[in-house]
N, C-alpha and C positions, 0 to 999 in steps of 0.2 A: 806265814807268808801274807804280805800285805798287798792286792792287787789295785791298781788306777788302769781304767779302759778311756781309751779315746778315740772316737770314730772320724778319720779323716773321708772317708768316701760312704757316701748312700745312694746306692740306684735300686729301682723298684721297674721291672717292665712289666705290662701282660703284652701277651705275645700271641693269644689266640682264645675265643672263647669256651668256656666247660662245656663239654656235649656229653660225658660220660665220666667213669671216677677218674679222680686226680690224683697221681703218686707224687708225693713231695717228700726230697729226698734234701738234710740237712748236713751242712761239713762245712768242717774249719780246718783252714791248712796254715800253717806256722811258715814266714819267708823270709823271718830274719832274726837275729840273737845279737845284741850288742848289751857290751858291759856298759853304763850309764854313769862312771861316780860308782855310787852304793848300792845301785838297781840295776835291777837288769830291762833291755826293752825289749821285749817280742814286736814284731813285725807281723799281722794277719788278715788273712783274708777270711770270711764267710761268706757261703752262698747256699743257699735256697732255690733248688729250682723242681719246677715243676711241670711231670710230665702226664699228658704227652705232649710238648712244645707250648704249652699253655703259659708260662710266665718264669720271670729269674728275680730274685733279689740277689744283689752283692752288698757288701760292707766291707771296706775295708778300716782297719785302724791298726792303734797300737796299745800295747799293754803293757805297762811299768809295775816291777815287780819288786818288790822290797822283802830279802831276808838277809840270812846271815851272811857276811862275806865269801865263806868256804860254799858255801848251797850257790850263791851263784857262780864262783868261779869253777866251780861242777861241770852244771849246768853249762855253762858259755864255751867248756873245754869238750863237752860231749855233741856237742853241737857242732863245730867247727872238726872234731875227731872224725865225726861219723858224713862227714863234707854235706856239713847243712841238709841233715835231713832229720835226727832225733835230737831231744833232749831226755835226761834221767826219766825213770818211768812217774814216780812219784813227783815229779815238777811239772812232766806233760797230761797226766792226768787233771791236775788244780789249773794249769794255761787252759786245756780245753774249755774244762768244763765252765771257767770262769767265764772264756768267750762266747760257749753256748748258750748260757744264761743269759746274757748279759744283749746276745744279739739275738735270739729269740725273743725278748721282747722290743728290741726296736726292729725287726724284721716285720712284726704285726700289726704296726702301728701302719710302716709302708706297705703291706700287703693288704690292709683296709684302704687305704688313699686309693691304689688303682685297681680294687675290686675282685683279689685273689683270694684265698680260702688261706688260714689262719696256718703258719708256717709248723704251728703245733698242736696235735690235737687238743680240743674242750674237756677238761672233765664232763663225764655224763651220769646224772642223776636218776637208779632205777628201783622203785620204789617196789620192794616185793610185801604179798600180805602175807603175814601169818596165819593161818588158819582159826576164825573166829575174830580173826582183828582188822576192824576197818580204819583203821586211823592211818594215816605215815605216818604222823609224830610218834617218835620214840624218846 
């Protein structure tokens, strides 16, 4: 499977200032399935928000999806089957994930512009010693 993402909508609010932890909670919901030609195009939205009332990112776009003919007309038959709500499980795992990725990093880019916490955690680096060993270099 071959993915193209394109974002037609970006809003980023804060909505209120941090006074205590901040739960930011991430989702992507699927709003449309159309055969394209030889692709298929997902219709999506993500959003980002953050509670308690503290801020939203939205994104919306679309995702063009290139595979075999049969995979899409799967796909495009189980979606309209099921009255627009799934597709096959192996197709809706690679759409997700692809849109999570994909808008996890431009959701951080707008979450830094108006001053919100990073829509996904930092790696964090925790240096334990060994006993007799002071260096972190390992």
């Amino acid at each position: 499977m071959n993915f193209n993402i394109t974002f037609r909508y970006l809003d980023a609010r804060r909505l209120g200032s941090i006074k205590s932890s901040v739960s930011i909670n991430n989702n992507s919901t699927i709003v449309s399935v159309t055969r394209d030609g030889e692709r298929m195009s997902i219709g999506f939205v993500f959003s980002s928000n953050y509670e308690p009332n503290i801020g939203v990112i939205r994104i919306e776009g679309d995702l063009s999806v290139e595979d075999t003919p049969d995979s899409i007309d799967k796909a495009v038959k189980e979606w309209e089957k099921s009255d627009k709500t799934r597709l096959p499980k192996d197709i809706a795992e690679s759409v997700h994930n692809t849109i999570l990725s994909n808008c996890i990093v431009e959701a951080s880019f707008l979450a830094r512009d108006v001053k919100l916490p990073l829509p996904a955690p930092m790696p964090q680096v925790n240096l334990k010693e060994k006993e007799g060993d002071t260096s972190y270099i390992r």
